[in-house]
N, CA, C and O atoms as a Tripos MOL2 file, in Angstrom:
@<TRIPOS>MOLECULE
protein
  272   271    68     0     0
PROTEIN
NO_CHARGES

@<TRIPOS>ATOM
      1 N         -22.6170    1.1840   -4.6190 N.3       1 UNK1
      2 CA        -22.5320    2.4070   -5.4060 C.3       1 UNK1
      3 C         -21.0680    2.8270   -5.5040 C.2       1 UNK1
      4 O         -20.3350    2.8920   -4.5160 O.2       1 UNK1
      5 N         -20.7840    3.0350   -6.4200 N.am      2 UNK2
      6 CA        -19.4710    3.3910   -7.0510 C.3       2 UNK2
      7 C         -19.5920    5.3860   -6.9170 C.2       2 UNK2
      8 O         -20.6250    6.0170   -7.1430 O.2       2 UNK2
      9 N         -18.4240    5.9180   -6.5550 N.am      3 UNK3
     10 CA        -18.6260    7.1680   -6.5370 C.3       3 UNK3
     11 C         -16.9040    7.5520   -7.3810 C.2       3 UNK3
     12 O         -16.1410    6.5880   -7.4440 O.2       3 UNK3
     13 N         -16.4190    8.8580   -7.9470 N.am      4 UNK4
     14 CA        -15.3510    8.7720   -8.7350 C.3       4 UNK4
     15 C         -14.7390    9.8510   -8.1390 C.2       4 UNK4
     16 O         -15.3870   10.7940   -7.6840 O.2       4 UNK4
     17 N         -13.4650    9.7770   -8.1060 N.am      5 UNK5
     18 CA        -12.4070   11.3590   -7.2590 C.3       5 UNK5
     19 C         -11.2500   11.9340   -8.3180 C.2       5 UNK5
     20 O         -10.7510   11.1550   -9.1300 O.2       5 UNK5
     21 N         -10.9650   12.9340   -8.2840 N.am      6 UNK6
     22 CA         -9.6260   13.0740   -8.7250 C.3       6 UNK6
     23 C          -8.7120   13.0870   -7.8700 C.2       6 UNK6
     24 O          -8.9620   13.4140   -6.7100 O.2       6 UNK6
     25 N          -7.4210   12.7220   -8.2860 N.am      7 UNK7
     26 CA         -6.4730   12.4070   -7.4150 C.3       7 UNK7
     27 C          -5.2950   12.5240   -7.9350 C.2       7 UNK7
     28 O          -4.8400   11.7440   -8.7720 O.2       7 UNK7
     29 N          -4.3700   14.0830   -7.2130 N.am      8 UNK8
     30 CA         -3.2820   14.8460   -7.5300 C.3       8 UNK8
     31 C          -2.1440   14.3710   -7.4470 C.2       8 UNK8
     32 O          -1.8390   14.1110   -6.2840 O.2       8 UNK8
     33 N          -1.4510   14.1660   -8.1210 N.am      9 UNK9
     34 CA          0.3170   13.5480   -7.7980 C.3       9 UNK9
     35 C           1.2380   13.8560   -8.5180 C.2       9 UNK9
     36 O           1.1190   14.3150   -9.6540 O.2       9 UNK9
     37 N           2.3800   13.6100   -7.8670 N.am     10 UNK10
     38 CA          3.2520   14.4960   -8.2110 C.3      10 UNK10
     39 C           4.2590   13.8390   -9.3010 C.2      10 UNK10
     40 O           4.2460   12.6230   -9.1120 O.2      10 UNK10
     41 N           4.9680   14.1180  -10.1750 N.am     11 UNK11
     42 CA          5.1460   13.0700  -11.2490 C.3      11 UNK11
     43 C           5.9310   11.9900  -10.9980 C.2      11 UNK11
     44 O           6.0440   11.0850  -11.8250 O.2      11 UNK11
     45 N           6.6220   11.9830   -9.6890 N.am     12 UNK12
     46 CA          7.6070   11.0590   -9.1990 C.3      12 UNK12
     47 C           6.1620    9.8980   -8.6330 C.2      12 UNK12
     48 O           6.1630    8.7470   -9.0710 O.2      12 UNK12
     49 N           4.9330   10.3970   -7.5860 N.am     13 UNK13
     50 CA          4.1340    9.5840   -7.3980 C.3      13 UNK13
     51 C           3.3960    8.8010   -8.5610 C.2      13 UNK13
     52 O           2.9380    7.6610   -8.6380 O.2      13 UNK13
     53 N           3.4500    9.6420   -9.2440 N.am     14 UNK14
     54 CA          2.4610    9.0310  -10.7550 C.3      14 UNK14
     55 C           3.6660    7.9840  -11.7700 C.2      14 UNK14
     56 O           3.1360    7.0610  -12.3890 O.2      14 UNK14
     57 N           5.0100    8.1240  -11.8960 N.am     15 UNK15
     58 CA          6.0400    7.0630  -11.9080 C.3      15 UNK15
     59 C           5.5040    5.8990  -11.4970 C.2      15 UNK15
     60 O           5.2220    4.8750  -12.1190 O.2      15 UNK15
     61 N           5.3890    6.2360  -10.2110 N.am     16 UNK16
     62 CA          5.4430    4.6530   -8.9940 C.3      16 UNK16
     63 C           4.2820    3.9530   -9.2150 C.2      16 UNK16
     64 O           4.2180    2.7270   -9.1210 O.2      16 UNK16
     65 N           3.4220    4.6200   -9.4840 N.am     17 UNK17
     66 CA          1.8410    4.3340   -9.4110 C.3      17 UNK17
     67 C           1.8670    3.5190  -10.6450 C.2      17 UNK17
     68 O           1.4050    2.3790  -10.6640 O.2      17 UNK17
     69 N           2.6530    4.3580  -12.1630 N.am     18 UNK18
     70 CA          2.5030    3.2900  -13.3850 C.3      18 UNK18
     71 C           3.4330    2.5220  -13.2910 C.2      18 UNK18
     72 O           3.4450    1.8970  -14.3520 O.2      18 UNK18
     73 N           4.3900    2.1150  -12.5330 N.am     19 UNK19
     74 CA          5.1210    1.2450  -12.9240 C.3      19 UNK19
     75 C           4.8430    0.0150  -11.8710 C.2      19 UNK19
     76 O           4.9880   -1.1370  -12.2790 O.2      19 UNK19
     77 N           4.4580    0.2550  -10.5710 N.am     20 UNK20
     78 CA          3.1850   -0.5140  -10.0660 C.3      20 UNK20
     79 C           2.5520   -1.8630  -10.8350 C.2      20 UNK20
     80 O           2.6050   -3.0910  -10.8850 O.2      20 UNK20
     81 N           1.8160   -0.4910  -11.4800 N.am     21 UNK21
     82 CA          0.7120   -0.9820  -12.1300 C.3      21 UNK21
     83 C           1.1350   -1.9460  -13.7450 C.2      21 UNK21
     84 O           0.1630   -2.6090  -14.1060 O.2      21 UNK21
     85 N           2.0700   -2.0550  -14.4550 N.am     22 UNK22
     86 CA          2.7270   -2.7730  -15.3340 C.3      22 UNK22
     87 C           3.6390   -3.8870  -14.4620 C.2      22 UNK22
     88 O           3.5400   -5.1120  -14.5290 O.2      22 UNK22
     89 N           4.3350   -3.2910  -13.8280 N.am     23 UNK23
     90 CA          4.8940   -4.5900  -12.7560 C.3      23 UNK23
     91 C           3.5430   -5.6740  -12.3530 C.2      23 UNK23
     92 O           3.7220   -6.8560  -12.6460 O.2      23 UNK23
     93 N           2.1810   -5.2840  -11.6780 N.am     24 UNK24
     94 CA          1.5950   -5.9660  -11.0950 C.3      24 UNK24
     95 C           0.5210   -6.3040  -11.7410 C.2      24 UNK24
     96 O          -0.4700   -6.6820  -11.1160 O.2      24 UNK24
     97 N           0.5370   -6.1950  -13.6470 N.am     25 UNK25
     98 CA         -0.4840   -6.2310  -14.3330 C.3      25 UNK25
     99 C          -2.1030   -5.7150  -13.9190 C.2      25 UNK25
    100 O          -3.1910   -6.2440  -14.1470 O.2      25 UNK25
    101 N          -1.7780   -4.6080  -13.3040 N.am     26 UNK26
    102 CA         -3.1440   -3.8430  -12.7060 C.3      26 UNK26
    103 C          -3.6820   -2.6750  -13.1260 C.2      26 UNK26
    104 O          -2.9330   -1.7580  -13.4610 O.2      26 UNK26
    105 N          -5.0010   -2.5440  -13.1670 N.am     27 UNK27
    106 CA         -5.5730   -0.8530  -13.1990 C.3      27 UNK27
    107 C          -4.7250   -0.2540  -12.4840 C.2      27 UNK27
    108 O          -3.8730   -0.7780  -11.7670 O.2      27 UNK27
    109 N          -5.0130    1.3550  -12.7210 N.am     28 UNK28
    110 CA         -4.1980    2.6140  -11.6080 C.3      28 UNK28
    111 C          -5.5240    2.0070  -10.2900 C.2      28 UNK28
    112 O          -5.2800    1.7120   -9.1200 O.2      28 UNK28
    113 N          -6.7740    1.9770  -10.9310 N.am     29 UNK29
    114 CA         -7.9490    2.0980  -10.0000 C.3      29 UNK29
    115 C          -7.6050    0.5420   -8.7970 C.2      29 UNK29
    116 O          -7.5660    0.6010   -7.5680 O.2      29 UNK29
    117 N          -7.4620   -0.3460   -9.4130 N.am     30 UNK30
    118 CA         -7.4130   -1.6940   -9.0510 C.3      30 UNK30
    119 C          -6.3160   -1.3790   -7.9920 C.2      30 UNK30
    120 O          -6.6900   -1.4920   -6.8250 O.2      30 UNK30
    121 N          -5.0010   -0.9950   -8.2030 N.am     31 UNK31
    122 CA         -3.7470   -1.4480   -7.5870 C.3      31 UNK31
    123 C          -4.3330   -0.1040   -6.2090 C.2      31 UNK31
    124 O          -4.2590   -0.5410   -5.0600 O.2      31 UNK31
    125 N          -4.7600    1.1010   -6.3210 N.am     32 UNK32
    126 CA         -5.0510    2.2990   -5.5960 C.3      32 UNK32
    127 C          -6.4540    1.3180   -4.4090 C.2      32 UNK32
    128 O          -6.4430    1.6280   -3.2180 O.2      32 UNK32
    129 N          -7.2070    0.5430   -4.7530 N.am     33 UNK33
    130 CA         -7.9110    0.0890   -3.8760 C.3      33 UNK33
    131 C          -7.5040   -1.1970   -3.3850 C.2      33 UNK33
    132 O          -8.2810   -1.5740   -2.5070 O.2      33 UNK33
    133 N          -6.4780   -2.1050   -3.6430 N.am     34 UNK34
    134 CA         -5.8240   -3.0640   -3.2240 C.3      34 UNK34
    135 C          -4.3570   -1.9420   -2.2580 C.2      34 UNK34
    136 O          -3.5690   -2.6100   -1.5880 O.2      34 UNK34
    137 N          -4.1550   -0.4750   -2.2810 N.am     35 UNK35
    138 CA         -3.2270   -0.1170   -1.2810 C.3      35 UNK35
    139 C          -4.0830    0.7960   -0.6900 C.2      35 UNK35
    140 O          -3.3640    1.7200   -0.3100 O.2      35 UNK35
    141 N          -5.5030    1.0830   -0.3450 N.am     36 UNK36
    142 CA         -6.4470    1.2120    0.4300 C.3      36 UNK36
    143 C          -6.2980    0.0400    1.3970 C.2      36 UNK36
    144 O          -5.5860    0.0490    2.4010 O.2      36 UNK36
    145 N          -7.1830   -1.1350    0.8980 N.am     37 UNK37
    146 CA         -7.0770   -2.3780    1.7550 C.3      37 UNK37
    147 C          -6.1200   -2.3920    2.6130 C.2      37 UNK37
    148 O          -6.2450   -2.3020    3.8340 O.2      37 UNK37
    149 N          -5.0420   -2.5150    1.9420 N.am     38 UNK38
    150 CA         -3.7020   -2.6860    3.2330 C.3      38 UNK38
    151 C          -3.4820   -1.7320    4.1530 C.2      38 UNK38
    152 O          -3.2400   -1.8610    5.3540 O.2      38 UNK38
    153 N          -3.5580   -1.0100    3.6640 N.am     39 UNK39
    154 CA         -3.4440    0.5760    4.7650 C.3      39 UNK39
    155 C          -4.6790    0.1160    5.9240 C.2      39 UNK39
    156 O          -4.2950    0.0870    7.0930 O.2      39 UNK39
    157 N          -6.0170   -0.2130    5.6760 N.am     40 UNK40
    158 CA         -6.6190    0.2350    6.5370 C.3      40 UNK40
    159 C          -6.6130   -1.0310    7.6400 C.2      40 UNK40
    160 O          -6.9820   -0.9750    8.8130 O.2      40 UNK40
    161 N          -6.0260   -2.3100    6.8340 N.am     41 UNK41
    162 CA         -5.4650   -3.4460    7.5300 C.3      41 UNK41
    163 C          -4.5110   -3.3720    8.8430 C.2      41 UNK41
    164 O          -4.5890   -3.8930    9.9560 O.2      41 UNK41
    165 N          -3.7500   -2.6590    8.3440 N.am     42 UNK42
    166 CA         -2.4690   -2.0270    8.8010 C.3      42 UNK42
    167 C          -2.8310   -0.7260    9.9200 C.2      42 UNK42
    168 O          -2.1210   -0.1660   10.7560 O.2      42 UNK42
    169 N          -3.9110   -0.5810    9.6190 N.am     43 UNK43
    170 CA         -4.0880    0.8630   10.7970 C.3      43 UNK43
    171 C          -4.8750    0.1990   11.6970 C.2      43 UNK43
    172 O          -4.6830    0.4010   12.8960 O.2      43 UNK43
    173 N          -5.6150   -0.4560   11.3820 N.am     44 UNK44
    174 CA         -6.5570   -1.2660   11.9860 C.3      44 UNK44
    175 C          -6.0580   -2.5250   13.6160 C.2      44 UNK44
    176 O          -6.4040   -2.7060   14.7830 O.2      44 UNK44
    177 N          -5.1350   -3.0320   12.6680 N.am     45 UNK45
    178 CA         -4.1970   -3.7180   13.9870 C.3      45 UNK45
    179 C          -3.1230   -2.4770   14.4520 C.2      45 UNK45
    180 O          -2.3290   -2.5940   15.3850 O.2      45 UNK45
    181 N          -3.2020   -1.8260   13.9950 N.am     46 UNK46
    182 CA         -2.0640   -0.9620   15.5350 C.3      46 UNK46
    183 C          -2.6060   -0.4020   16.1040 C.2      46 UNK46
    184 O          -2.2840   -0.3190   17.2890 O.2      46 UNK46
    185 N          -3.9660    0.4550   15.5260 N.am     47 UNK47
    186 CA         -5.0770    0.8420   16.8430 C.3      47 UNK47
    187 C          -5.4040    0.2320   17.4770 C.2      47 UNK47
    188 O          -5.9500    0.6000   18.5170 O.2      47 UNK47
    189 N          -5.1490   -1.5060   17.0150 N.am     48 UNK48
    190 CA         -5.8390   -2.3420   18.5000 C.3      48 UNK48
    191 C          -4.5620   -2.6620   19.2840 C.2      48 UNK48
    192 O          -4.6600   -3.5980   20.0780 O.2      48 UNK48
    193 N          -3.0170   -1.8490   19.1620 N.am     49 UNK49
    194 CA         -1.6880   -1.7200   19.7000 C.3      49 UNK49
    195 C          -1.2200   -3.2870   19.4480 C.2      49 UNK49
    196 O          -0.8410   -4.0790   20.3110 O.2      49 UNK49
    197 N          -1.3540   -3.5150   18.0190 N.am     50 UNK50
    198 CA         -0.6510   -4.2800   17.7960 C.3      50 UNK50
    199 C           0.6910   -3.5750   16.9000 C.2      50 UNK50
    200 O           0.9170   -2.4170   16.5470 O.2      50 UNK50
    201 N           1.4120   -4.8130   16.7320 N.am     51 UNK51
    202 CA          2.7650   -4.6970   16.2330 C.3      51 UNK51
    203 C           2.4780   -4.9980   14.2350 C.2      51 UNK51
    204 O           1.4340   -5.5050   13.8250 O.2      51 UNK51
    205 N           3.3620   -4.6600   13.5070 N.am     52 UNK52
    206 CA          3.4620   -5.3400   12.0650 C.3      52 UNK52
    207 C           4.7500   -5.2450   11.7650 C.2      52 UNK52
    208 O           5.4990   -4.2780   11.9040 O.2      52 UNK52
    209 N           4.9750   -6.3580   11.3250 N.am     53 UNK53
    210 CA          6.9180   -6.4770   10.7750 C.3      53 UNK53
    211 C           7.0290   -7.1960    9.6660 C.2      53 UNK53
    212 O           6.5260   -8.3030    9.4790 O.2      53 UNK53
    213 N           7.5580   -6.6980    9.0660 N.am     54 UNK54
    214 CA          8.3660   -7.4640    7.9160 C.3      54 UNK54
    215 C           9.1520   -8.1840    7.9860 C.2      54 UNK54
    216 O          10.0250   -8.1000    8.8500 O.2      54 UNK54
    217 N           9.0980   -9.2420    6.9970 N.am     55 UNK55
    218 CA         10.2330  -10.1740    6.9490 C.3      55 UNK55
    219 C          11.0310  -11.0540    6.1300 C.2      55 UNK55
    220 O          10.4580  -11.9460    5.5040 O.2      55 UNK55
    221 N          12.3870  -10.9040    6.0490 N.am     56 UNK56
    222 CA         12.9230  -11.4090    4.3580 C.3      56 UNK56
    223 C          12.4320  -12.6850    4.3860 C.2      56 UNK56
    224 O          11.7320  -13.2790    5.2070 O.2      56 UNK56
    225 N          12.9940  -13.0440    3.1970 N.am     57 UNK57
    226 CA         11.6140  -14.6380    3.0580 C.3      57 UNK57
    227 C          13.0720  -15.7520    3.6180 C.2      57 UNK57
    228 O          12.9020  -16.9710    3.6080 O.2      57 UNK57
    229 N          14.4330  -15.1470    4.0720 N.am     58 UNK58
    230 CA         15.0630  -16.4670    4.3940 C.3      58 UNK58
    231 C          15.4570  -15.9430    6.1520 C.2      58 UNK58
    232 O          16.5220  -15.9350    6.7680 O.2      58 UNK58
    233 N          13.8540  -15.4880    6.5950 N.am     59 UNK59
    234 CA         14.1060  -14.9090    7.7570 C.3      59 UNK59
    235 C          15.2780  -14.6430    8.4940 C.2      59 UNK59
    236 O          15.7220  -15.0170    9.5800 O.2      59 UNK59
    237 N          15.7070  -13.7740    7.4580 N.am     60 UNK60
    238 CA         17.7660  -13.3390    8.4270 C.3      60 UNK60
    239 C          17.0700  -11.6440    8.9140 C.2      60 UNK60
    240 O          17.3170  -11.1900   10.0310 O.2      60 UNK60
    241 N          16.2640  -10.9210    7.9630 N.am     61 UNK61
    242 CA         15.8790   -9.9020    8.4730 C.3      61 UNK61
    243 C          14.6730   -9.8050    8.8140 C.2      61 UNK61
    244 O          13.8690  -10.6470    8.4140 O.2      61 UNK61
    245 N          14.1780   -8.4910    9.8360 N.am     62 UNK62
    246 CA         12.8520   -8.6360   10.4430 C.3      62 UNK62
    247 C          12.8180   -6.9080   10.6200 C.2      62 UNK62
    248 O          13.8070   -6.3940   11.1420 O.2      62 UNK62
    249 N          12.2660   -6.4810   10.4080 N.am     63 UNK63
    250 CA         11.7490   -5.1100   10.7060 C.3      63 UNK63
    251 C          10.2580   -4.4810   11.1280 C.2      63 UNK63
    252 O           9.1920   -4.8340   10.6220 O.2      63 UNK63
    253 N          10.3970   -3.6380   11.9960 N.am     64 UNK64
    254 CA          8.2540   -3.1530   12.3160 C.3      64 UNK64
    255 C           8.1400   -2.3160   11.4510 C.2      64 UNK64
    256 O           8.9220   -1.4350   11.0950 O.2      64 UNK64
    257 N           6.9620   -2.6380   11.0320 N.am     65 UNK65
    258 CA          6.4070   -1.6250   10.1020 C.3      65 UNK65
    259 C           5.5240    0.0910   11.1140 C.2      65 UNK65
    260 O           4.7360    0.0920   12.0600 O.2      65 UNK65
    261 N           6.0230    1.0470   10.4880 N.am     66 UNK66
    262 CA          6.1680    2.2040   11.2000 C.3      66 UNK66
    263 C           5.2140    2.9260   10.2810 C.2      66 UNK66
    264 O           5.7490    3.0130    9.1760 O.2      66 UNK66
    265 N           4.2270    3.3830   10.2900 N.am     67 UNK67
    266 CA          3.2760    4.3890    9.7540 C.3      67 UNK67
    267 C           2.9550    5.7240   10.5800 C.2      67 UNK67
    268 O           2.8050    5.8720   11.7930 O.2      67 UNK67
    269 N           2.8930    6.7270    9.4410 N.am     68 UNK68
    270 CA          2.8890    8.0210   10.6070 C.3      68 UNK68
    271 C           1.4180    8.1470    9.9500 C.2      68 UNK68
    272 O           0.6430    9.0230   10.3350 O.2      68 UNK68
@<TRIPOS>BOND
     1     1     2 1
     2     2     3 1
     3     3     4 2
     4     3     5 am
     5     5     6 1
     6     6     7 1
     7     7     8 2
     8     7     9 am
     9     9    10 1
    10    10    11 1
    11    11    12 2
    12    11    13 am
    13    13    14 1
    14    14    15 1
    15    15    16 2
    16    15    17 am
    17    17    18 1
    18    18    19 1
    19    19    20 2
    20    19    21 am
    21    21    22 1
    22    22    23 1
    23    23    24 2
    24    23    25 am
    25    25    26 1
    26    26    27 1
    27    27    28 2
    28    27    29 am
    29    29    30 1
    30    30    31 1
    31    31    32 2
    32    31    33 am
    33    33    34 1
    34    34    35 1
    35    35    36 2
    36    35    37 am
    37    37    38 1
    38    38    39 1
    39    39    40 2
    40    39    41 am
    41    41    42 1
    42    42    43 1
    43    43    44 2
    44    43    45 am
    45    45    46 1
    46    46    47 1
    47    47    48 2
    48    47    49 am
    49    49    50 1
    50    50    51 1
    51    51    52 2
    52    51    53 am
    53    53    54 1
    54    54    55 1
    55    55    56 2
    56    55    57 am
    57    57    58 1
    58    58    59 1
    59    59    60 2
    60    59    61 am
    61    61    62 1
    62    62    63 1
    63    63    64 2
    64    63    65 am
    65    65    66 1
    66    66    67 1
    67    67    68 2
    68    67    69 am
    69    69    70 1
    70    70    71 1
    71    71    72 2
    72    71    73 am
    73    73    74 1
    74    74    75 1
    75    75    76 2
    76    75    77 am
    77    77    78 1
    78    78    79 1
    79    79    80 2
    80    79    81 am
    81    81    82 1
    82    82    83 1
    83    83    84 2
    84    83    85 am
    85    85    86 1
    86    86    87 1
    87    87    88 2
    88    87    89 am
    89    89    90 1
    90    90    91 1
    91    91    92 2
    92    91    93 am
    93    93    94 1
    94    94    95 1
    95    95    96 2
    96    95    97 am
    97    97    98 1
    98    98    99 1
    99    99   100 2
   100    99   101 am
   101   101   102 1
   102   102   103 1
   103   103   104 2
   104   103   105 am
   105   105   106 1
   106   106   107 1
   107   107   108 2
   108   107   109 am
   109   109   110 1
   110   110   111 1
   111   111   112 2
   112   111   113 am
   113   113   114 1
   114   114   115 1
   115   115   116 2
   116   115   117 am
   117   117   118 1
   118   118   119 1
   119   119   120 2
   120   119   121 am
   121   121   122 1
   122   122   123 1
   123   123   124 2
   124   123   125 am
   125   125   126 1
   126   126   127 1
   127   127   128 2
   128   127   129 am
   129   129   130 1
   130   130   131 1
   131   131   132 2
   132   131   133 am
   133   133   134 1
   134   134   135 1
   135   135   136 2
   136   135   137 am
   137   137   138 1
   138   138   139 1
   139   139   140 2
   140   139   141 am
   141   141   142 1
   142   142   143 1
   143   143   144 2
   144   143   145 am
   145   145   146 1
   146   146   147 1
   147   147   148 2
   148   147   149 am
   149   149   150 1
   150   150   151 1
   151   151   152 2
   152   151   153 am
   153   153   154 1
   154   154   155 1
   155   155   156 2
   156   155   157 am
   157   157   158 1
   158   158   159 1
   159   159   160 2
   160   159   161 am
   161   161   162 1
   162   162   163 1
   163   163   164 2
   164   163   165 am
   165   165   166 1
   166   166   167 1
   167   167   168 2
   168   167   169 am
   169   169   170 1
   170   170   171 1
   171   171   172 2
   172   171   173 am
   173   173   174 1
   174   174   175 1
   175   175   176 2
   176   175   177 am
   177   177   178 1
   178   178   179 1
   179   179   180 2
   180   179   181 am
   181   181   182 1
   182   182   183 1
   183   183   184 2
   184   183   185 am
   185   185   186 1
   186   186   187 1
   187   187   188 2
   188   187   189 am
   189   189   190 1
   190   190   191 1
   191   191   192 2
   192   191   193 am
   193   193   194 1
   194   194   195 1
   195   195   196 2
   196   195   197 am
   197   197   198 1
   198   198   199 1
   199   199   200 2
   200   199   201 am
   201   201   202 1
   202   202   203 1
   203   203   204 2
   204   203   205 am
   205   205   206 1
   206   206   207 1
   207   207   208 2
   208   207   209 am
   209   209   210 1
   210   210   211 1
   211   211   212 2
   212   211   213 am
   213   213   214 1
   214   214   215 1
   215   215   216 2
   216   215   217 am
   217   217   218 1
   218   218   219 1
   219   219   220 2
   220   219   221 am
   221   221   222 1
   222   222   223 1
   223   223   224 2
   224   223   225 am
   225   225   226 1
   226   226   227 1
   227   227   228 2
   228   227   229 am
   229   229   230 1
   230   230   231 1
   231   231   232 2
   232   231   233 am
   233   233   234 1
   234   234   235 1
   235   235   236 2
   236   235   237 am
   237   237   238 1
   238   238   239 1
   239   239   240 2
   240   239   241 am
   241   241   242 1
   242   242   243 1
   243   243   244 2
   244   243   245 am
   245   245   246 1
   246   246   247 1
   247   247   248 2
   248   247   249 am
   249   249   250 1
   250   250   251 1
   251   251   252 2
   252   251   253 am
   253   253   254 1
   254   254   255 1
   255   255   256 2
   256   255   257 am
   257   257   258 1
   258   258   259 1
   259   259   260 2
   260   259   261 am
   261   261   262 1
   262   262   263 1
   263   263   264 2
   264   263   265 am
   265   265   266 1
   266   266   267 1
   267   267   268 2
   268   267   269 am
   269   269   270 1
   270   270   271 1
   271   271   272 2
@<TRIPOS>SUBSTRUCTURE
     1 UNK1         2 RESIDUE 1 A UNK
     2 UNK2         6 RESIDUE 1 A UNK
     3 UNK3        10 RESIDUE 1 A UNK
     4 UNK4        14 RESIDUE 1 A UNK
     5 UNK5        18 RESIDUE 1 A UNK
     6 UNK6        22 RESIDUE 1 A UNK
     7 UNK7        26 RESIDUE 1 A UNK
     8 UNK8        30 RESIDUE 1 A UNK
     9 UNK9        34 RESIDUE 1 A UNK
    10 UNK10       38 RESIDUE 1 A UNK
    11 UNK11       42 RESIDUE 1 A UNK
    12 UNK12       46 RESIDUE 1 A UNK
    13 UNK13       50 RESIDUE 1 A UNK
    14 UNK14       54 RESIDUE 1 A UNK
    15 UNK15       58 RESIDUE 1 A UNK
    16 UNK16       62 RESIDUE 1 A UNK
    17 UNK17       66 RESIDUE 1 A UNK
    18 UNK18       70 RESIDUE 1 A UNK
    19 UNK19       74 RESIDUE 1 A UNK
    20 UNK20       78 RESIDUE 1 A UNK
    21 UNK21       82 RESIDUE 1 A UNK
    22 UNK22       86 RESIDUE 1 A UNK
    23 UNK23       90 RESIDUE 1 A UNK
    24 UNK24       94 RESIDUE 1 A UNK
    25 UNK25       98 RESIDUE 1 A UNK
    26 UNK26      102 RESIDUE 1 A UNK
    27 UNK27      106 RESIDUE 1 A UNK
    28 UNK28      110 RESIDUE 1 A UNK
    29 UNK29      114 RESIDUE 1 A UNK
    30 UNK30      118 RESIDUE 1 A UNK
    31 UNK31      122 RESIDUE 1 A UNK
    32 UNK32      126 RESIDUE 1 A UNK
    33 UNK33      130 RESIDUE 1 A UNK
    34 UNK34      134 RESIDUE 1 A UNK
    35 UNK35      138 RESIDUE 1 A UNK
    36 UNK36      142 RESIDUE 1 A UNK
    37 UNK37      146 RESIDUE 1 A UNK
    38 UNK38      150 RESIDUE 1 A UNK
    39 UNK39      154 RESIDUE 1 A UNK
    40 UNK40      158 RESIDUE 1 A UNK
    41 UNK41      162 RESIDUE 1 A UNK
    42 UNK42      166 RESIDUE 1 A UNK
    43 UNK43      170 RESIDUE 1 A UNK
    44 UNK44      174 RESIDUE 1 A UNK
    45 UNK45      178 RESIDUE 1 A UNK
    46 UNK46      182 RESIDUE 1 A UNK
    47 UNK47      186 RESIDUE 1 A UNK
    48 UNK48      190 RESIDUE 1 A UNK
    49 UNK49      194 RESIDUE 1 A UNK
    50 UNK50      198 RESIDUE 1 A UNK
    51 UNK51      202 RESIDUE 1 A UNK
    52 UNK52      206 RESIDUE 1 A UNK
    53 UNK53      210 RESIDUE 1 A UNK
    54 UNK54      214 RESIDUE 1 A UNK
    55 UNK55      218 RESIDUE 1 A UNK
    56 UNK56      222 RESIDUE 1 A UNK
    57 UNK57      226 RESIDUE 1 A UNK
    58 UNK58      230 RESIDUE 1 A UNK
    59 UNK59      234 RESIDUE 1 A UNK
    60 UNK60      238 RESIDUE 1 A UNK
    61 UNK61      242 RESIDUE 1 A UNK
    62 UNK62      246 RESIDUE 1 A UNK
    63 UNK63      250 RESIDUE 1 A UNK
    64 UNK64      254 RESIDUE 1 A UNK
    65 UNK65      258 RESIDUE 1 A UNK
    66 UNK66      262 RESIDUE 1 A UNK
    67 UNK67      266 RESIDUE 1 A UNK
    68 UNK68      270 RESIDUE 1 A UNK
């Protein structure tokens, strides 16, 4: 079952969101539940006190990913 929300933003968020979404050839809806997924990916391993880091693709940099 599909259920529908509105969802407030601010015009700098609604920017990011369409340009997102033309960058990544996606719905607003599509790209908003593909950065659901990750989020809850992402919350999911640090509640189990794990770590997440980023990393440039010619591994010179490495950073943790920090969510409040």
């Amino acid at each position: 079952m599909k259920r529908t929300m509105t969802l407030n933003l601010t015009d700098a968020e609604m920017d990011a969101l369409e340009a997102l979404c033309e960058e990544k050839g996606l719905s607003k809806t599509a790209l908003v539940r593909q950065a659901l997924r990750l989020y809850k990916s992402v919350d999911e391993r640090l509640g189990r006190g794990d770590k997440v880091f980023i990393e440039s693709a010619d591994k010179s940099e490495k950073a943790e990913l920090m969510v409040l």
